[in-house]
C-alpha positions in Angstrom: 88.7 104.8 100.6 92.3 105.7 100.9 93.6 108.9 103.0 97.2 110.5 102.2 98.8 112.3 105.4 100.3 115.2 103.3 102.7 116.3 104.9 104.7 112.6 105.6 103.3 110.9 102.5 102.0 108.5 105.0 98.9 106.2 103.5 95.7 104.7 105.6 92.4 103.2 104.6 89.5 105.1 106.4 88.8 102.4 108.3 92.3 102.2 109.7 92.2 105.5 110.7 88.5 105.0 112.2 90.7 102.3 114.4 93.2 104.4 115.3 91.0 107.1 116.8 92.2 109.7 113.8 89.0 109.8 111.7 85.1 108.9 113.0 82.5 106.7 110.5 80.5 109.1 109.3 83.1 111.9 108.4 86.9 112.2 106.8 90.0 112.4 109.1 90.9 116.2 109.6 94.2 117.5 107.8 96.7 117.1 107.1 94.7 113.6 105.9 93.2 113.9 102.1 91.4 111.6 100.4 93.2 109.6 97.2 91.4 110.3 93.8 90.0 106.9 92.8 86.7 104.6 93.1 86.0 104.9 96.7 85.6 100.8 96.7 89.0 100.2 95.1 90.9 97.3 96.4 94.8 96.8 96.0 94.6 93.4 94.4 93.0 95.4 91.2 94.6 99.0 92.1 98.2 100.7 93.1 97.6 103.6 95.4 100.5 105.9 94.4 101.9 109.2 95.7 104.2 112.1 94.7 105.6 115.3 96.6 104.8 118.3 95.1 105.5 121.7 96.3 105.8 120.5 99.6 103.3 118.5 99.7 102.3 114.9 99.0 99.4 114.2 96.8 98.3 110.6 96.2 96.0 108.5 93.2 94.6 105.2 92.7 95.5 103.6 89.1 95.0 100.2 88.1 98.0 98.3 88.8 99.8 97.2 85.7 98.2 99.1 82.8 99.4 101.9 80.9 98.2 104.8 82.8 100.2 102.9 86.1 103.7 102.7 84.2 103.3 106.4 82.7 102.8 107.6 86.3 105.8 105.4 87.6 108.1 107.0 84.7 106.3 111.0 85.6 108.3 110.3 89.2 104.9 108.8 91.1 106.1 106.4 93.9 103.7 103.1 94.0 103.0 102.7 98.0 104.2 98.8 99.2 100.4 97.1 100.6 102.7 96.8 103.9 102.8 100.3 103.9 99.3 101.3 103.8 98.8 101.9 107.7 97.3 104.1 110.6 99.6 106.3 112.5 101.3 104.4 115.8 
């Protein structure tokens, strides 16, 4: 599962943030973390995690990287999140 900090746009696997302290096994990180839409087994060989600011905020989805639905997002203003990037907090 991917987490979107939404205020910094910042994104983190669940287990990252289980690393880092910010989120425990059995239960989500606390806000301003919020889960990605998408299959909660995704993997970023098959899937882009993507995110967008809007109305202050940043939301995030999972789209299959590639496809149709992926370059319709890119061209709506979504930002596709570099693998690098995908990180817990420190």
């Amino acid at each position: 599962m991917f987490f979107i900090d939404t205020a910094t746009g910042r994104v983190s696997t669940h287990r990252q943030l289980i690393e880092a302290g910010v989120a425990k096994h059995d239960d989500p990180p606390p806000r301003p973390w919020l889960r990605v839409q998408g299959p909660g087994d995704a993997s970023t060989m098959w899937y882009a995690v993507l995110r967008k600011r809007e109305r202050g905020v940043y939301i995030g989805t999972l789209t299959i990287r590639h496809g149709d639905h992926h370059a319709s997002l890119i061209e709506r203003g979504w930002e596709e999140v570099a693998i690098e990037e995908i990180a817990a907090p420190g």
